[in-house]
Each structure stands twice: as C-alpha cells, then as structure tokens.
PDB file of N, CA, C and O in Angstrom:
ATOM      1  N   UNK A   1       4.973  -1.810  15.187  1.00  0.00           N
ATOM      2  CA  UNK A   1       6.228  -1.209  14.837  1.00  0.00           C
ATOM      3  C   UNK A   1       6.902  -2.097  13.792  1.00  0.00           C
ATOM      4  O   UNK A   1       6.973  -3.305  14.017  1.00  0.00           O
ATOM      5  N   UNK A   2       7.428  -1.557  12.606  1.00  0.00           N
ATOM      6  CA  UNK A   2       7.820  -2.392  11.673  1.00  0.00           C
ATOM      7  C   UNK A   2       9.701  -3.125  12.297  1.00  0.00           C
ATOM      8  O   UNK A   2      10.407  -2.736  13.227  1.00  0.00           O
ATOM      9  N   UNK A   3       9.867  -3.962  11.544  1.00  0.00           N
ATOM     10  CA  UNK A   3      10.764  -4.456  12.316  1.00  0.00           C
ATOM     11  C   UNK A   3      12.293  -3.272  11.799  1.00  0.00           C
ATOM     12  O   UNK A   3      11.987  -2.568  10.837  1.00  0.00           O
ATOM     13  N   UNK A   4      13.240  -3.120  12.139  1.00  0.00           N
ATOM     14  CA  UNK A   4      14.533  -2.598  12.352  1.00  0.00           C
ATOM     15  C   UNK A   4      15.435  -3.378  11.591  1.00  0.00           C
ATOM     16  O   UNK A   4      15.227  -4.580  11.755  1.00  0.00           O
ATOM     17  N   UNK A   5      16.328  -3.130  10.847  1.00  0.00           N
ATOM     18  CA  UNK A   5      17.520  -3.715  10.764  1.00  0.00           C
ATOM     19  C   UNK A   5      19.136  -2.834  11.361  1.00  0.00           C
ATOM     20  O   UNK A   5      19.544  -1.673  11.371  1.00  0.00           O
ATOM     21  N   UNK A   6      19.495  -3.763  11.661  1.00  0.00           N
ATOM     22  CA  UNK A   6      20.509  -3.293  13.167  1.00  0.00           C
ATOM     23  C   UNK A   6      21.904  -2.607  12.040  1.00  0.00           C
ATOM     24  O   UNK A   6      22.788  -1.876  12.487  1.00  0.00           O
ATOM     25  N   UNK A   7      21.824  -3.026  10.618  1.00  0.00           N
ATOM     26  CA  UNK A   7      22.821  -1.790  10.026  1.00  0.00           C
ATOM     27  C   UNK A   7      22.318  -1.641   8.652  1.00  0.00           C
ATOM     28  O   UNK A   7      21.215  -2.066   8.307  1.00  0.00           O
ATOM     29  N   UNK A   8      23.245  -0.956   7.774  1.00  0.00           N
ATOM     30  CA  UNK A   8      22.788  -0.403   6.645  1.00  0.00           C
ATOM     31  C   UNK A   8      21.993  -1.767   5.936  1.00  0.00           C
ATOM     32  O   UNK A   8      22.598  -2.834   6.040  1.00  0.00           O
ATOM     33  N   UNK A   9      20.947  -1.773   5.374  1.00  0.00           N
ATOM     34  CA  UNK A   9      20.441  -2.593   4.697  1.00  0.00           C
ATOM     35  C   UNK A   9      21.252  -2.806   3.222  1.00  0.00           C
ATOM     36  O   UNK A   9      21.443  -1.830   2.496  1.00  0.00           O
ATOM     37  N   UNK A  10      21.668  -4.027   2.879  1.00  0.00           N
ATOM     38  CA  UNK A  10      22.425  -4.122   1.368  1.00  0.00           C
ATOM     39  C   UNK A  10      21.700  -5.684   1.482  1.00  0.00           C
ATOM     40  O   UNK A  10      21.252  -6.297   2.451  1.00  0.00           O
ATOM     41  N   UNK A  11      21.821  -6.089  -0.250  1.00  0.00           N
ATOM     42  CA  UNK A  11      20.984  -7.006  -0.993  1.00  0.00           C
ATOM     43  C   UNK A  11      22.082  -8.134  -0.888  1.00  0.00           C
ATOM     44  O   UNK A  11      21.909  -9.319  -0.602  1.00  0.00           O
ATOM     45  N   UNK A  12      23.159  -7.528  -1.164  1.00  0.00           N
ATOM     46  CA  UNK A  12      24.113  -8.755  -0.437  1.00  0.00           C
ATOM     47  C   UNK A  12      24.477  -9.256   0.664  1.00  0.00           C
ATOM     48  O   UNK A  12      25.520  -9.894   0.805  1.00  0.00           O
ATOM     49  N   UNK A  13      23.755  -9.049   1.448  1.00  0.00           N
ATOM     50  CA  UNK A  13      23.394  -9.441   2.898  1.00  0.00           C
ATOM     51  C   UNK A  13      22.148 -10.428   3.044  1.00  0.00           C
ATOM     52  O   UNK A  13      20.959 -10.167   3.230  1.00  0.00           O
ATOM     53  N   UNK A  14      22.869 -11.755   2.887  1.00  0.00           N
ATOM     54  CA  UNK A  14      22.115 -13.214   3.002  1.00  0.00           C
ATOM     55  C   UNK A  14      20.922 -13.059   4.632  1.00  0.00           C
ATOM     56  O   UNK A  14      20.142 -13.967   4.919  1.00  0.00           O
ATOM     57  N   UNK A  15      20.993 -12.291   5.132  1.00  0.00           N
ATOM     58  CA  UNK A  15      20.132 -12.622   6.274  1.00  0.00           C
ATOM     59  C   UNK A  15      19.304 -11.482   6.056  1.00  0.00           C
ATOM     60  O   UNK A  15      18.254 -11.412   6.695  1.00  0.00           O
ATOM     61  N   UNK A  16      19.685 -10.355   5.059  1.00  0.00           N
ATOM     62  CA  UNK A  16      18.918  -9.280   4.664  1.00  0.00           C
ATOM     63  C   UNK A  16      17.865  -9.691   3.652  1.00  0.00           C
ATOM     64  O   UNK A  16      16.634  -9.672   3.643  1.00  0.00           O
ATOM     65  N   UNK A  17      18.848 -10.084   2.768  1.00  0.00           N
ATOM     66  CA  UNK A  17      17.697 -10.818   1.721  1.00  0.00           C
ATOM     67  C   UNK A  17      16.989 -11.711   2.293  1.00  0.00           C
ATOM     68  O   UNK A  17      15.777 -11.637   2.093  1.00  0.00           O
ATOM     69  N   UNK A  18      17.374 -12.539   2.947  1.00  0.00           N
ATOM     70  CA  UNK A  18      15.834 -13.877   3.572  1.00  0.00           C
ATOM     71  C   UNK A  18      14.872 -13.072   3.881  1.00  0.00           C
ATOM     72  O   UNK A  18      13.780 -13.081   3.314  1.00  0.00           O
ATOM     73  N   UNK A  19      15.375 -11.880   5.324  1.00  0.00           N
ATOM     74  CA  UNK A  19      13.715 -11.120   5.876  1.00  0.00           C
ATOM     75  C   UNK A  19      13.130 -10.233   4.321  1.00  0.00           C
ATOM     76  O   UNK A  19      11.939 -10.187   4.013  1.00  0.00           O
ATOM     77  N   UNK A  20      13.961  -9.757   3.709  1.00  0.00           N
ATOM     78  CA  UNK A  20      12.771  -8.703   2.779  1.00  0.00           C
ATOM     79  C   UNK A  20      12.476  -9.549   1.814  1.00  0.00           C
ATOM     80  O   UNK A  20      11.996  -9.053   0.796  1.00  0.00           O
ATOM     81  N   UNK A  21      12.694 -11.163   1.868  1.00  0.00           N
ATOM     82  CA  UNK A  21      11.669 -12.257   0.871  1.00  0.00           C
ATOM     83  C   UNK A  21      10.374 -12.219   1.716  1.00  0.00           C
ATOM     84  O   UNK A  21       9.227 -11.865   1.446  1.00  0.00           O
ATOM     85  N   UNK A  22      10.969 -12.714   2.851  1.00  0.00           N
ATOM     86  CA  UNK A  22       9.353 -12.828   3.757  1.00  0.00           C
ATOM     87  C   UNK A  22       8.956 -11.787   3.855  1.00  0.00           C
ATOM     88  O   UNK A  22       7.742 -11.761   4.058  1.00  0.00           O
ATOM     89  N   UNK A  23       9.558 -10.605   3.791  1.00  0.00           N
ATOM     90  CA  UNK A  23       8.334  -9.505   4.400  1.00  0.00           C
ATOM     91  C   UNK A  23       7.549  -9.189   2.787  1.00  0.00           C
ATOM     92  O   UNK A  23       6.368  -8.841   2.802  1.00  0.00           O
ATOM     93  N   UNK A  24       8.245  -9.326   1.504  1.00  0.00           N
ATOM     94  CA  UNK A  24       7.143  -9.277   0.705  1.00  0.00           C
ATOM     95  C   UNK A  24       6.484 -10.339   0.358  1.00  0.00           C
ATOM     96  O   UNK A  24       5.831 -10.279  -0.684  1.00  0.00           O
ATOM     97  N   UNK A  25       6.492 -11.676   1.208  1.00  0.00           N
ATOM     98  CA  UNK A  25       5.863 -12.893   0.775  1.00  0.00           C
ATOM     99  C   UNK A  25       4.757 -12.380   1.856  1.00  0.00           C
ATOM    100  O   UNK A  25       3.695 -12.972   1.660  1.00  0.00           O
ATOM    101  N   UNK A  26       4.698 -11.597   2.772  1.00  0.00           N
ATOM    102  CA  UNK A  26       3.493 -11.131   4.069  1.00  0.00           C
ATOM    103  C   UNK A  26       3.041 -10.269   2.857  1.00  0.00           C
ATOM    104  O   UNK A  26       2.334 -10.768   1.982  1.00  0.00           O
ATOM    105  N   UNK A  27       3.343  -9.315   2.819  1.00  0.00           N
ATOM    106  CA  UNK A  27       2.970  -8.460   1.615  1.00  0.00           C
ATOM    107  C   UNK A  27       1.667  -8.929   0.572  1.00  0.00           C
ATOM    108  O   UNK A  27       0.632  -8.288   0.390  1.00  0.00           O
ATOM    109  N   UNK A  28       2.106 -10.443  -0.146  1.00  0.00           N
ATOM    110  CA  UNK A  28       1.572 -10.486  -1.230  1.00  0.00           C
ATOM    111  C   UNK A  28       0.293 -11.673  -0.715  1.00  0.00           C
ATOM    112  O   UNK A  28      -0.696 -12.059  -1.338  1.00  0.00           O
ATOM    113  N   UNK A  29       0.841 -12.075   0.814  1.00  0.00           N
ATOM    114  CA  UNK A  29      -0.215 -12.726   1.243  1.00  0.00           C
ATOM    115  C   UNK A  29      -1.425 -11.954   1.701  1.00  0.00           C
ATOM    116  O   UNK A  29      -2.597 -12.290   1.528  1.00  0.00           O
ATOM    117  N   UNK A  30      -0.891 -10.656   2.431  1.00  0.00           N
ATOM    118  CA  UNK A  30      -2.325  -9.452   3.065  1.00  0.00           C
ATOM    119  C   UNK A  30      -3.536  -8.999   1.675  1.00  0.00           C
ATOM    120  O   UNK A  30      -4.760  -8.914   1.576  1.00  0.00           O
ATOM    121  N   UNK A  31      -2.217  -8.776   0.672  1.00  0.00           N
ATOM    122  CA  UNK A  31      -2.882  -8.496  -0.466  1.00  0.00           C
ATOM    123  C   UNK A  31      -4.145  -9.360  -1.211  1.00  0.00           C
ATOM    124  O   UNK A  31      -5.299  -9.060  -1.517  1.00  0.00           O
ATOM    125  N   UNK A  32      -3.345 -10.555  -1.339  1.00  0.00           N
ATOM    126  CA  UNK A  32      -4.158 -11.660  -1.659  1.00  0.00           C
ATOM    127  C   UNK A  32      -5.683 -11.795  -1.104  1.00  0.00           C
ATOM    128  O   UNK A  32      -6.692 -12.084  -1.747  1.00  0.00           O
ATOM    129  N   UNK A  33      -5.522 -11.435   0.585  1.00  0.00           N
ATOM    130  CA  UNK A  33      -6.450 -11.868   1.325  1.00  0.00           C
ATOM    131  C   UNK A  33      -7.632 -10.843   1.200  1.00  0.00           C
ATOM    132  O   UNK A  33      -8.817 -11.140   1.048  1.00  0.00           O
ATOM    133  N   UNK A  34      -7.077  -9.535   1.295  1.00  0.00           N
ATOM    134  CA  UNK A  34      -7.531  -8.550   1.428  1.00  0.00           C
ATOM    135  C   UNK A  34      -8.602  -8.753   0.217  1.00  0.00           C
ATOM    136  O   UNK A  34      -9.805  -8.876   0.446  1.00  0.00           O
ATOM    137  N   UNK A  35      -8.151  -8.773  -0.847  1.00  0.00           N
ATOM    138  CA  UNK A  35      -8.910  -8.007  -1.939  1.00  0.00           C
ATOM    139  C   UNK A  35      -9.837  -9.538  -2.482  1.00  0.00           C
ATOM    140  O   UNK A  35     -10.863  -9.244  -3.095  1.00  0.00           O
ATOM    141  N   UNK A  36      -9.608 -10.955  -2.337  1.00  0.00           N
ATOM    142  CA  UNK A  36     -10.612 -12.199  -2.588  1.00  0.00           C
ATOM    143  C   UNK A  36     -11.478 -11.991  -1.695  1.00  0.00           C
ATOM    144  O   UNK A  36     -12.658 -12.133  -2.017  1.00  0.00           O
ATOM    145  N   UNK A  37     -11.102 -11.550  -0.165  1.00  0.00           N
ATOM    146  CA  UNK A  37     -12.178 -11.825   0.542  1.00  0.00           C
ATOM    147  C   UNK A  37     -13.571 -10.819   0.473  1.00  0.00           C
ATOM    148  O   UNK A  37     -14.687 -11.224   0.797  1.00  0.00           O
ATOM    149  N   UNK A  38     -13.231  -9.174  -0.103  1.00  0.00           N
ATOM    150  CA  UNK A  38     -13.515  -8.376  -0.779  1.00  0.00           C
ATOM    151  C   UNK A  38     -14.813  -9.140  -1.792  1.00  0.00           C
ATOM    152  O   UNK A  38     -16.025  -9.173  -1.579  1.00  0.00           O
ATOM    153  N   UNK A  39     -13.839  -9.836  -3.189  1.00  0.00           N
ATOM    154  CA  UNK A  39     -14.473 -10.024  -3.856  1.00  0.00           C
ATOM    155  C   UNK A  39     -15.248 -11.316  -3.496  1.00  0.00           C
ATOM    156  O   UNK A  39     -15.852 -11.498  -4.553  1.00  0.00           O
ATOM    157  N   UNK A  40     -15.458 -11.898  -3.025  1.00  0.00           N
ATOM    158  CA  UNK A  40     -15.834 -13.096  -2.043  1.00  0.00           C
ATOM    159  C   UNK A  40     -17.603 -12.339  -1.595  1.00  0.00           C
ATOM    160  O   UNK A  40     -18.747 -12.645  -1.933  1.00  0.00           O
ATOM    161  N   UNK A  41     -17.049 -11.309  -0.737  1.00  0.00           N
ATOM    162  CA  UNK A  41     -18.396 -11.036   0.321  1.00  0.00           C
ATOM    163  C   UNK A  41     -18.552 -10.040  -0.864  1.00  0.00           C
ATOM    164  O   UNK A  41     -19.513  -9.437  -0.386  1.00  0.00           O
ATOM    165  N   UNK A  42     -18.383  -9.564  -1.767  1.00  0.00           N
ATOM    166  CA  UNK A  42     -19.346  -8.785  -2.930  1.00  0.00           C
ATOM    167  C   UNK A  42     -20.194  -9.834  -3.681  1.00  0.00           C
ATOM    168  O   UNK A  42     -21.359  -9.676  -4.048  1.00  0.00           O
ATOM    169  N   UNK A  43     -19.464 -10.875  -3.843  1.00  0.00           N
ATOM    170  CA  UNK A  43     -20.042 -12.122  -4.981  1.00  0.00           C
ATOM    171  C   UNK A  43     -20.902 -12.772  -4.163  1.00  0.00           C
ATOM    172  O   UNK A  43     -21.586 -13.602  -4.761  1.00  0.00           O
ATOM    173  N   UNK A  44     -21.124 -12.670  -2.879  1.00  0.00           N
ATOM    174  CA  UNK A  44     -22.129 -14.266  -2.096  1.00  0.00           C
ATOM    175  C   UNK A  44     -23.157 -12.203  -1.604  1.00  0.00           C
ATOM    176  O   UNK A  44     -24.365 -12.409  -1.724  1.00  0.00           O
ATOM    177  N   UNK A  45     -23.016 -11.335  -1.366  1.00  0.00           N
ATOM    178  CA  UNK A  45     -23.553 -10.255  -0.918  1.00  0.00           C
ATOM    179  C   UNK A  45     -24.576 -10.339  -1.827  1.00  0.00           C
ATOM    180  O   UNK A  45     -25.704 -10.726  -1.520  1.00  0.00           O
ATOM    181  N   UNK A  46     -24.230  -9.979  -2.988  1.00  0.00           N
ATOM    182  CA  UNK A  46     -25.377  -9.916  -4.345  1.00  0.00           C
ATOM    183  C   UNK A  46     -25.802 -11.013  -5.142  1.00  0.00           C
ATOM    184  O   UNK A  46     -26.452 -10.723  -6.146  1.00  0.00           O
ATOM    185  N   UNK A  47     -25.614 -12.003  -4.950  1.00  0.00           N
ATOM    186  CA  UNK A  47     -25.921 -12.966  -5.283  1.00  0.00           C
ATOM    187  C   UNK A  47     -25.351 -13.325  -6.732  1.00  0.00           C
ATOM    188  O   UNK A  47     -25.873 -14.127  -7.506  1.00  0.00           O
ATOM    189  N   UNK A  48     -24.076 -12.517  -6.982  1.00  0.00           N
ATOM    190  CA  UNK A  48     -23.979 -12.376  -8.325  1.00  0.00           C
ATOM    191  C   UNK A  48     -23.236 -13.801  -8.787  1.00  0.00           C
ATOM    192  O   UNK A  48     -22.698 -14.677  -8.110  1.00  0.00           O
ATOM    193  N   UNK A  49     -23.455 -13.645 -10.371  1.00  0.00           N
ATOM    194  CA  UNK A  49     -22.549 -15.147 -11.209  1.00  0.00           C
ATOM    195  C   UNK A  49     -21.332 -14.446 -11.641  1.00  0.00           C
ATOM    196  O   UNK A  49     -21.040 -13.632 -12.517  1.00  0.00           O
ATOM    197  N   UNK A  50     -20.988 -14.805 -11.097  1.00  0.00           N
ATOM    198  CA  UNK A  50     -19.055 -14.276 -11.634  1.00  0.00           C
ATOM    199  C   UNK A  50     -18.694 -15.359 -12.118  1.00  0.00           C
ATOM    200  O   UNK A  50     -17.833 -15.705 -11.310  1.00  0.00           O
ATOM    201  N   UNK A  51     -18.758 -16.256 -12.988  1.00  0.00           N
ATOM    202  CA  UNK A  51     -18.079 -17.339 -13.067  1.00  0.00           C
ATOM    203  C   UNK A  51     -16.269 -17.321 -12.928  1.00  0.00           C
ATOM    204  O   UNK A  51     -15.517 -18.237 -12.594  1.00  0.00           O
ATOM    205  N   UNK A  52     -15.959 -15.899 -13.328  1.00  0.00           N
ATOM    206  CA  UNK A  52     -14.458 -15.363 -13.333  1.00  0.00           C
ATOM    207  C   UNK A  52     -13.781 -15.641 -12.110  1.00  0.00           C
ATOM    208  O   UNK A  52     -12.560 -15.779 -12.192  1.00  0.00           O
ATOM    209  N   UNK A  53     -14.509 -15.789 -10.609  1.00  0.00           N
ATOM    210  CA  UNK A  53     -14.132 -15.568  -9.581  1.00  0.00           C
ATOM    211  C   UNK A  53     -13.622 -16.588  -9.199  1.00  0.00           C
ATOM    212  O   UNK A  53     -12.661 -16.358  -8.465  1.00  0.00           O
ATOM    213  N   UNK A  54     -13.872 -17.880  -9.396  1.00  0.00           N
ATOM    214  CA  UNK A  54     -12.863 -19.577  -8.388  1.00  0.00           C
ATOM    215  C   UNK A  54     -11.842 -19.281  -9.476  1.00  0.00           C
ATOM    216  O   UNK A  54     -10.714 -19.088  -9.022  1.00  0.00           O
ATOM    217  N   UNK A  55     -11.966 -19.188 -10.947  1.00  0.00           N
ATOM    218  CA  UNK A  55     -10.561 -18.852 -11.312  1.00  0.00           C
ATOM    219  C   UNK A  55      -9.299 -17.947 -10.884  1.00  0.00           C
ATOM    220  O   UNK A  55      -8.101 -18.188 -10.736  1.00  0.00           O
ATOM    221  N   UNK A  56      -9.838 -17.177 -10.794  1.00  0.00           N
ATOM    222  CA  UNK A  56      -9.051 -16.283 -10.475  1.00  0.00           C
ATOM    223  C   UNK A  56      -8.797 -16.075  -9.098  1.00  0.00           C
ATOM    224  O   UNK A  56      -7.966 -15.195  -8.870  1.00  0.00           O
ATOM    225  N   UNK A  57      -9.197 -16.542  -8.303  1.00  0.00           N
ATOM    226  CA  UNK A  57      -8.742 -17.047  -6.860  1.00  0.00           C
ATOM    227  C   UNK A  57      -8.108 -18.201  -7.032  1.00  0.00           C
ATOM    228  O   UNK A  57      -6.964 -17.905  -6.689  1.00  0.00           O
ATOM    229  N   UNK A  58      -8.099 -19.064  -7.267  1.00  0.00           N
ATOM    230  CA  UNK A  58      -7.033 -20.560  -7.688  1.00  0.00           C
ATOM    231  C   UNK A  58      -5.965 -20.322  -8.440  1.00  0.00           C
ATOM    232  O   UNK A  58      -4.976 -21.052  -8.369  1.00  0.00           O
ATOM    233  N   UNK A  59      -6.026 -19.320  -9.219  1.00  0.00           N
ATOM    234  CA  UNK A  59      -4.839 -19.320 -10.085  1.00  0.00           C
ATOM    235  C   UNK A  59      -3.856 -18.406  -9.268  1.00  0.00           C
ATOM    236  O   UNK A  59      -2.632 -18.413  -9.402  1.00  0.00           O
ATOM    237  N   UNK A  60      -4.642 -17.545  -8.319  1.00  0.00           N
ATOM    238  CA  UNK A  60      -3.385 -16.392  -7.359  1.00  0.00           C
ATOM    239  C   UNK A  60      -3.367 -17.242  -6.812  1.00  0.00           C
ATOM    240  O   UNK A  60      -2.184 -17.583  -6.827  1.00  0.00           O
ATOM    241  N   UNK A  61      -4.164 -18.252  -5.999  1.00  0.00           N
ATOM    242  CA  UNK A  61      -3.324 -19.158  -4.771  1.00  0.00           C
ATOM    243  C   UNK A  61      -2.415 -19.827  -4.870  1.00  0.00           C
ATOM    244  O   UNK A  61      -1.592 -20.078  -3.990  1.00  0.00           O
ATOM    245  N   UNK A  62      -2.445 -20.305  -6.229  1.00  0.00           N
ATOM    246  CA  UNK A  62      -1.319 -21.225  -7.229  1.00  0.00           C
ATOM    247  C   UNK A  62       0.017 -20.368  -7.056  1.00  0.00           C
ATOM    248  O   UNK A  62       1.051 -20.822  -6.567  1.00  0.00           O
ATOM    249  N   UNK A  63      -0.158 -19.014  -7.542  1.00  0.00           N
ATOM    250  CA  UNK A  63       1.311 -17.703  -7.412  1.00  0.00           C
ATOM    251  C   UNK A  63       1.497 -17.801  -5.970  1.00  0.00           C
ATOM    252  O   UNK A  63       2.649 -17.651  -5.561  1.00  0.00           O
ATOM    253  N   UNK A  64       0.528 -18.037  -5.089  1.00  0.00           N
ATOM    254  CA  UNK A  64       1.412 -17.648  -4.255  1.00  0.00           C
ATOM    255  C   UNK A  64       2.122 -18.930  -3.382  1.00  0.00           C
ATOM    256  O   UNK A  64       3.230 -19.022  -2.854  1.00  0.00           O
ATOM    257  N   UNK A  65       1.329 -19.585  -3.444  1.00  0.00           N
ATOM    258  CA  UNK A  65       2.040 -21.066  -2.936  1.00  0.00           C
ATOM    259  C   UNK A  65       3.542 -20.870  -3.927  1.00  0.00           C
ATOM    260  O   UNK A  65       4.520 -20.691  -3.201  1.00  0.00           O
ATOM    261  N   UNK A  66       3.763 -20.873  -4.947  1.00  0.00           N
ATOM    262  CA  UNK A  66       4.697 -20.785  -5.684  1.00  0.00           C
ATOM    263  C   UNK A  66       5.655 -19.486  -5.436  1.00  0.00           C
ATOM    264  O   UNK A  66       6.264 -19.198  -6.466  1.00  0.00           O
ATOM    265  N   UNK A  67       5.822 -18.994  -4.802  1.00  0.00           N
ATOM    266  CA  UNK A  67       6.119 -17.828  -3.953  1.00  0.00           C
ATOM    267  C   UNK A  67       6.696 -18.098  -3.096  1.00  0.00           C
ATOM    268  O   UNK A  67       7.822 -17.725  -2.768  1.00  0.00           O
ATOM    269  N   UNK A  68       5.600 -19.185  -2.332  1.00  0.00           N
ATOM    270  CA  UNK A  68       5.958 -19.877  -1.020  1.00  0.00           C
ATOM    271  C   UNK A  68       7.183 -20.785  -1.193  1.00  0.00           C
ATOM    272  O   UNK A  68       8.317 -20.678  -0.727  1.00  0.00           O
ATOM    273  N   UNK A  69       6.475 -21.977  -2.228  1.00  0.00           N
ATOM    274  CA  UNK A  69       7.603 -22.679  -2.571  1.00  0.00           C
ATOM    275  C   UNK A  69       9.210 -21.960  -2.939  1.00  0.00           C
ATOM    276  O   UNK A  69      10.154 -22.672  -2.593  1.00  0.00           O
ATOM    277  N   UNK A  70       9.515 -20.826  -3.503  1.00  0.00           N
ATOM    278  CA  UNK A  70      10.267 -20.605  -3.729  1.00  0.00           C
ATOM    279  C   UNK A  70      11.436 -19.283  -2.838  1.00  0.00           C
ATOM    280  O   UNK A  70      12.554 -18.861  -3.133  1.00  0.00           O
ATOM    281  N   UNK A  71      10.646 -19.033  -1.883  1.00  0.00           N
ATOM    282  CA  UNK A  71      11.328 -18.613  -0.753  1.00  0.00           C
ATOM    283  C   UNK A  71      11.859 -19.292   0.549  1.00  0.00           C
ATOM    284  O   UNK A  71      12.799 -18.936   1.260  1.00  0.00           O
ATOM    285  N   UNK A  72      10.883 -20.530   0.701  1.00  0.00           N
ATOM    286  CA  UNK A  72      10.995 -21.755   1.582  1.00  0.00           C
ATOM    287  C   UNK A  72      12.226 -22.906   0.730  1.00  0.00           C
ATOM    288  O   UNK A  72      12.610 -23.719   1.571  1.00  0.00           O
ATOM    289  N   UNK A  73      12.857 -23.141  -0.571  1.00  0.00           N
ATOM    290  CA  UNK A  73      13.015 -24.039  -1.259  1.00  0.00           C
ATOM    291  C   UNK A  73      13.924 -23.657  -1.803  1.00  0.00           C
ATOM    292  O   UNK A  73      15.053 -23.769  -1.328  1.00  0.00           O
ATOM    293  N   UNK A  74      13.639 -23.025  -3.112  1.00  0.00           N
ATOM    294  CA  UNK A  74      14.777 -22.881  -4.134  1.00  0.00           C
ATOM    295  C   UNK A  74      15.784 -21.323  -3.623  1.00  0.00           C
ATOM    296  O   UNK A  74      16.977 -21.255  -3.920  1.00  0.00           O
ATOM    297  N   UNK A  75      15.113 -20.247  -2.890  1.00  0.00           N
ATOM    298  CA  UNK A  75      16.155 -19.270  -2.790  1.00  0.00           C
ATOM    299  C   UNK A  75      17.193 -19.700  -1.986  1.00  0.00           C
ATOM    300  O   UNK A  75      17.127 -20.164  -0.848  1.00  0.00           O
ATOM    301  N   UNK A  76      18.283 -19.479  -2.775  1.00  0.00           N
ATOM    302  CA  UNK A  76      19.722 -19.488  -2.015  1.00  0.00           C
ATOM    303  C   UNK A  76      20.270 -17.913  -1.184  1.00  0.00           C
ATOM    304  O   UNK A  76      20.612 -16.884  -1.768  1.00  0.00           O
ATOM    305  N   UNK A  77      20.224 -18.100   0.042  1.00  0.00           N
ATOM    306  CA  UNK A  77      20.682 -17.135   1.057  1.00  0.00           C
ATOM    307  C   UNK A  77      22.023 -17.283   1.661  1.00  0.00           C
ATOM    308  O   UNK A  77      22.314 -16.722   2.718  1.00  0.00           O
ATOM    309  N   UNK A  78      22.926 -18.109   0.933  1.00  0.00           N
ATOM    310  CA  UNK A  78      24.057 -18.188   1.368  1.00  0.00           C
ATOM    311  C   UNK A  78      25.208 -17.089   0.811  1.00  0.00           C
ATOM    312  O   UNK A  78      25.215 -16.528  -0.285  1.00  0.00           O
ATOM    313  N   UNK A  79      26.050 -16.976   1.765  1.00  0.00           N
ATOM    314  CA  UNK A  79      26.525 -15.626   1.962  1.00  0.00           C
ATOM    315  C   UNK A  79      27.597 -15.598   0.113  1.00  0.00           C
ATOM    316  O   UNK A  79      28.026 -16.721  -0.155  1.00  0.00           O
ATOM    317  N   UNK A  80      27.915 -14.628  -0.835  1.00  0.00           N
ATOM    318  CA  UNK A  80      28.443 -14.213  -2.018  1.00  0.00           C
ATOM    319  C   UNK A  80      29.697 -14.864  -1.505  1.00  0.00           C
ATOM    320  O   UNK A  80      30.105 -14.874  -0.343  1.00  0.00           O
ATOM    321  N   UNK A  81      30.244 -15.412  -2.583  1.00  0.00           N
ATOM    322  CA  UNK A  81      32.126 -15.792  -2.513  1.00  0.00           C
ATOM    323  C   UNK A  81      32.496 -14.534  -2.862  1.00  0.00           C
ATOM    324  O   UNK A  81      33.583 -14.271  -2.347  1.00  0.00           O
ATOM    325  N   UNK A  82      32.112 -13.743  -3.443  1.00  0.00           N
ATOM    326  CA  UNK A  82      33.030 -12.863  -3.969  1.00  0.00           C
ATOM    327  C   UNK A  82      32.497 -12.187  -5.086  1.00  0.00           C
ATOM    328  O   UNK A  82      31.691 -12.802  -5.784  1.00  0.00           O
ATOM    329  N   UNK A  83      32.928 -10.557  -5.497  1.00  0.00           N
ATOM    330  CA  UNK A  83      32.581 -10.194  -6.791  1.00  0.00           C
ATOM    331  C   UNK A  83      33.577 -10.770  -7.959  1.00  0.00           C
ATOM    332  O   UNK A  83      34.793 -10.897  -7.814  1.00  0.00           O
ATOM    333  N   UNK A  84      33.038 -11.007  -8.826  1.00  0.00           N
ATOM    334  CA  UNK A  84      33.830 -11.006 -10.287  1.00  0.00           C
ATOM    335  C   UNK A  84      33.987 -10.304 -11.190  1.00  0.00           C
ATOM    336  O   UNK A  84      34.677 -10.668 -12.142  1.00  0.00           O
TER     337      UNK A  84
END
C-alpha cells in the first residue's frame, strides 16, 4: 500500500517535501537497479564485450550517490518564513 498523506499535499510543506525527495530517491534507486542488473545478466549471459557497460554503471552510481548526498545534506526542509 503506498504510503498516505494525512492532508492536502503542497510543496511548501517541509515534511511533504522531505518524503516525496525520498520517495523519488526509492524511485531512481529501483530504477537504477532494475535495468544494470538487466544489463549485467545480458552482458555475463552472452558473453558479450560491452566495454560501454562499467562506465555507464559508475557514472549512474556517481548520480545517484549524488542524489543521495543531496537529499541527506544539502536539501533544506525547513519550514518558508514567508512569501515575498
């Protein structure tokens, strides 16, 4: 069951915004997993030379650690002073 939020969902809602960082940081992690491990058991299946493939798995792990880092780190979830 996906999770609930207990009232109207708005972006200016500091505890709203934290969960829908993490739920698309789950998002971009299923994704991630889903489709290397894919290309993973196609590339060791056939024995094929992809040389394309540690790149391009290192360089998304890089996005997403950086993802990580920046939902764990730099996002600020503290509640708006005010409009201007």
């Amino acid at each position: 069951m996906p999770p609930r939020w207990p009232r109207k969902p708005d972006r200016n809602d500091p505890a709203f915004r934290r969960l829908d960082d993490r739920m698309n940081f789950a998002v971009h992690v299923a994704v991630f997993l889903a489709i290397n491990s894919g290309l993973w058991f196609v590339h060791n299946l056939n024995k094929a030379d992809w040389s394309w493939l540690t790149p391009l798995s290192g360089i998304w792990l890089g996005g997403l650690l950086l993802h990580l880092l920046y939902i764990a780190v730099i996002a600020d979830y503290s509640p708006a002073t005010g409009k201007s």
